[in-house]
Every structure is written in C-alpha cells, then in structure tokens.
N, C-alpha and C positions, 0 to 999 in steps of 0.2 A: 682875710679870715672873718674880721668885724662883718663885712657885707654877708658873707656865705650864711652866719650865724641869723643875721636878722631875717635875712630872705624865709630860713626854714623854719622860723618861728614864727613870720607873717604868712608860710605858707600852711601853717600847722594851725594857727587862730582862725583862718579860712574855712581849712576844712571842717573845724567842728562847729563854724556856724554852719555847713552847709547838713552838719550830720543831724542837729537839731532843729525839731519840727517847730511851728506854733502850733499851741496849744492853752486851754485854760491855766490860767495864774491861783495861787493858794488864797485869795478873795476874789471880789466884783471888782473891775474899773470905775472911776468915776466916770469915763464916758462909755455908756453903753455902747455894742458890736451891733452893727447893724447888718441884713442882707442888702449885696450887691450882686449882680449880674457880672460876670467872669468868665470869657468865653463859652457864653450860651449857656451857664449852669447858676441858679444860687449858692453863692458863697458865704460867708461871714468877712468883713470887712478887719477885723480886729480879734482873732479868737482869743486872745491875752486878757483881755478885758472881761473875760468869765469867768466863773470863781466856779468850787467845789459844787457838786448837787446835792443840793439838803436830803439828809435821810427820809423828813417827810415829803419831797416830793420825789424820791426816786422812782417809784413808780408810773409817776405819770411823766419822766423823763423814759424811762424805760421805752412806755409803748408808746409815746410820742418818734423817737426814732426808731422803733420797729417797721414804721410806715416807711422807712428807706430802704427796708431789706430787700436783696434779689433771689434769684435759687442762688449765689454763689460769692455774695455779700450780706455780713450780718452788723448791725448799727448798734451802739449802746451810747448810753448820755455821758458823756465825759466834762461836761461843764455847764454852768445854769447863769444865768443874769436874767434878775428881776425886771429891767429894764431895757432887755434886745426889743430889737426895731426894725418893721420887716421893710421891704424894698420902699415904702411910700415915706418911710423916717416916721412910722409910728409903731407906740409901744404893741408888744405883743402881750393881750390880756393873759395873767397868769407868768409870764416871762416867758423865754426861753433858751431852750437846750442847745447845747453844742454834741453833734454827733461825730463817731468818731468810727470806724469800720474795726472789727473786732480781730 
C-alpha cells in the first residue's frame, strides 16, 4: 500500500511539473536570459530570469513583440530583463522582452 501511495504522489508532482510552463519570475535574475538557437528558431535560454515589464516601458515591450504577430498569432511582452543578451552573449541596448502568444 506504502508503494501504491508513493508512486501516485510521484506521479501526481510529475504531472504538475509538466502542466507548468517557464515563464518570467516576480523580479530579474541575476544572470540575464539570453537567445539561443532551438531547432532552427530563437529561443530564450532562461525565461525565469525575467522579471515584471515596468509600466514605463510597456509600450515599447508592447510593439517590440507586435513584430512577432502572424494573421493567426498575436504577441504581448510578458517579461523584461535589463540585461537580455542576443545570440552573440551581448546586451540588448535598452533590454529585452519576453514574448508570450496571446
């Protein structure tokens, strides 16, 4: 009975890792997220490592991932680090955004 119980507990802490995404954290990481290459797409390395998007700059998170929209996806900034870093492990002037599909 001990086994049966543990198993559906380790199968139940499983699942809800699997049901929770990464996503920005309630601050910035001390190591900035950088872009990597992830079957053939830019990805964020670390999107935990993003903190909230400051009121003053939501706008220019706004139309920064507006530039990802398709006709049948739409982008909004759901995280900011001052100090992301694009594929060459340099800062992005201004920071940047973590986009998120709406």
């Amino acid at each position: 009975m001990k086994k049966l119980i543990y198993a559906v507990v380790l199968a139940s802490s499983l699942l809800a890792g699997c049901v929770t995404a990464p996503g920005p954290g309630d601050h910035e990481g001390a190591i900035p997220p950088r872009l990597v290459m992830k079957d053939n797409l830019k990805t964020w390395d670390n999107a935990g490592n993003f903190g909230p998007v400051p009121v003053a700059l939501a706008a220019k998170g706004a139309a920064t991932c507006t530039t990802l929209n398709t006709k049948d996806a739409k982008y909004v900034a759901a995280g900011y680090h001052s100090k992301a870093q694009d594929l060459d492990h340099k800062p992005f002037a201004g920071g940047g955004y973590y986009c998120v599909k709406q």
